[in-house]
C-alpha positions, 0 to 999 in steps of 0.5 A: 936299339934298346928294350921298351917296358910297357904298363902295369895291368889295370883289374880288380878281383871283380874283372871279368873282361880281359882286353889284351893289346900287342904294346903301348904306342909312342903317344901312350907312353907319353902320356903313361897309360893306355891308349893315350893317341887321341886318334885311337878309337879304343876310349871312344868306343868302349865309353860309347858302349857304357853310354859314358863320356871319355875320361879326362884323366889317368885316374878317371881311365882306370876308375871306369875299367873297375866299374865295367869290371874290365881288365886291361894288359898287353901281350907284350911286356916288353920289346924293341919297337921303332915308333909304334908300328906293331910290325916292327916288335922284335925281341919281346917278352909276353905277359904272363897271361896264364898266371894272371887268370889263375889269379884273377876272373877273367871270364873272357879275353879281347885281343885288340888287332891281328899283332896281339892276335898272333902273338897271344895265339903263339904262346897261349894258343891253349887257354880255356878262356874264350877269346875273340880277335878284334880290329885293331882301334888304331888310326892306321887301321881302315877296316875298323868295325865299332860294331864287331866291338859292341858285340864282343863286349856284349858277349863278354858280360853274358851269363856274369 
């Protein structure tokens, strides 16, 4: 099995919400940027939270994380995967997260579901910025919460 790369990050020196995924499903990668499976409830929800529309395209997409100064990057960088489920990254490579909110003003940290979760905590378990563990906004998860994540990007903004 070969290694994956996921994406890029997508900020601006006026981000001040880091949201941290585990990696880019089969259907982001098709479509070359984040949260690309239409099932996802990511784009849903954090339009919703802005009172927005869902962008259409790439360029829209990343035009409204820089207007809600919202940053947006995984955990991973790199890994094997088998589709896209997340208990199957082995071998991975984690984003260099400490040298990124030195240069940034990342003023709070969304780990979206218990894989980025653990995953962050393993390797930055230390860092001064707040963060919050959140459901997972894939389909596969059951349990989601759109509430917990209106609250935590609520109090993303606090005080900035």
């Amino acid at each position: 099995m070969s290694a994956v790369t996921g994406f890029e990050p997508v900020y601006d020196g006026n981000s001040r919400l880091l949201i941290l995924g585990s990696f880019p499903s089969v259907k982001s990668r098709q479509t070359d940027f984040y949260y690309g499976n239409k099932q996802n409830r990511f784009w849903r929800v954090l339009c919703s939270h802005f009172g927005e529309n869902i962008p259409d395209s790439v360029e829209d997409k990343r035009a409204f994380l820089l207007k809600y100064r919202i940053a947006l990057w995984d955990v991973v960088t790199e890994c094997e995967i088998i589709g896209s489920k997340d208990d199957t990254i082995k071998n991975f490579k984690v984003a260099d997260i400490k040298t990124f909110l030195q240069n940034s003003q990342i003023k709070y940290i969304i780990l979206n579901g218990s894989k980025a979760y653990s995953i962050f905590c393993g390797n930055y378990a230390d860092i001064e910025v707040p963060f919050v563990k959140l459901p997972s906004t894939s389909p596969a998860n059951t349990r989601f919460d759109e509430k917990e994540w209106h609250d935590a990007i609520s109090a993303a903004f606090i005080g900035t």
